[in-house]
Each structure stands twice: as structure tokens, then as C-alpha cells.
N, C-alpha and C positions, 0 to 999 in steps of 0.2 A: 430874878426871883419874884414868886406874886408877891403882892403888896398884903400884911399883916392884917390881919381884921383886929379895928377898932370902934370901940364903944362910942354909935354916935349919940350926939347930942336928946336928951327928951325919949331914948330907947328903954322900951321894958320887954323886952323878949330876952332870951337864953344869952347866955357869956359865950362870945367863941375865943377869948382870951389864948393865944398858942397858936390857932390854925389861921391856915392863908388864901386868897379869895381868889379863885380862878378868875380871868377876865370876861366871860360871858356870863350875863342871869337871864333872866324871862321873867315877864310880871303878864297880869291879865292885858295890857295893851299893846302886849309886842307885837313884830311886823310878824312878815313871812320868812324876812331874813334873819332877825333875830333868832324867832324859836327853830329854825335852820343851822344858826350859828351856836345855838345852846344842845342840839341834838348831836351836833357833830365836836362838841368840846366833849361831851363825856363820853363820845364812843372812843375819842382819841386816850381820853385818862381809864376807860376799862372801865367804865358804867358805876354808879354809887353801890359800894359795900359796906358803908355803914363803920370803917374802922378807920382807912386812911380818908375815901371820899363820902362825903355826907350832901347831901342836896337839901340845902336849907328852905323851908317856907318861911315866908311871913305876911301878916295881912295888917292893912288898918282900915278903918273906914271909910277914906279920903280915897286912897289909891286902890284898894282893892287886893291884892296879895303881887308878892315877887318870891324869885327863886334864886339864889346864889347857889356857886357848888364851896363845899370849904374843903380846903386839903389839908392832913394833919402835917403840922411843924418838921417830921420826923423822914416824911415824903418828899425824899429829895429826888425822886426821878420822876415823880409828877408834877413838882417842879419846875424842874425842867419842859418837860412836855405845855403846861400852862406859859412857859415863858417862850416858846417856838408858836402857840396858838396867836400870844400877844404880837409878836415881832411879823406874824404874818399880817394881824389886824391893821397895825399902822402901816403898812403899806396898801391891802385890798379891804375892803370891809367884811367880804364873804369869804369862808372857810372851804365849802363846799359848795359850790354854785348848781352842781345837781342833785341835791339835795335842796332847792329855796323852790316851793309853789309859786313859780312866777305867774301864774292866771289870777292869785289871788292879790298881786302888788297891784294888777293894771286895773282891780275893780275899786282902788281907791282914787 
């Protein structure tokens, strides 16, 4: 099962008190792989609809903004599907490897 979203420390944005955090986000620094790994989580969860999946922003001025997906508590077959993206993760890093702009990893 994803792991619950809790209230971190020094947080003033929105309560997501109930819902559960998909294992991919994207902030403004991610790689190629990451926003590769974040495009190909929600096409697997069926894209944000605003009721079970939500695709959270948040920004500060230190780091600049990030993206979670949250899924509601009630979502047990998206669930599921987030706990087969994770199980994949700890063994490969990449979800979909054609899907990752590998031109743009080798210009770092």
C-alpha cells in the first residue's frame, strides 16, 4: 500500500490528511528520468481526475516547486497499481525506458 501523507514539519500548504502518495513526484530539478518516471506513473493510474487522483503542486523559494500525485484513501485499485510501479522501482530505477530523452542525460 502507498505510504499515507503526513504533515511535515514547518508545512503551510493544504491538509491532505486521508489520501496516499504515489512513489514518483517531479520538482523543477528533475532529470530525464524522473519526469519520464512521473509521465509514465500517471498514465498507468489513468491520468489526474481531480476526485480519486489529484496531482499536487507546491512551491517554496529555496527549491522552487514539486509535484506529488495523491490518491484518495478509498482507491484501492490505484493502490495497487502504485504498489506494482514501487516494486518495479526497487529493482530498475526506470519505468519506461522509451519513454526517458536519453540525449538529454549525456548533455550533463
Amino acid at each position: 500500500m502507498p505510504r499515507a501523507w503526513t504533515m511535515p514539519r514547518h508545512y503551510m500548504g493544504a491538509s491532505w490528511d486521508g489520501w496516499f502518495v504515489a512513489p514518483c513526484g517531479r520538482s523543477r530539478d528533475s532529470d530525464a528520468i524522473e519526469r519520464a518516471n512521473w509521465s509514465e506513473q500517471l498514465e498507468r493510474l489513468g491520468g489526474e481526475d481531480g476526485e480519486r487522483v489529484v496531482v499536487v503542486r507546491e512551491s517554496n523559494f529555496l527549491c522552487g516547486w514539486v509535484e506529488w500525485v495523491a490518491l484518495a484513501a478509498d482507491a484501492t485499485d490505484l493502490h495497487a497499481i502504485a504498489d506494482d510501479i514501487q516494486a518495479k522501482l526497487d529493482t530498475y530505477p526506470i519505468l519506461n525506458e522509451d519513454a526517458v530523452e536519453w540525449e538529454e542525460l549525456d548533455e550533463d
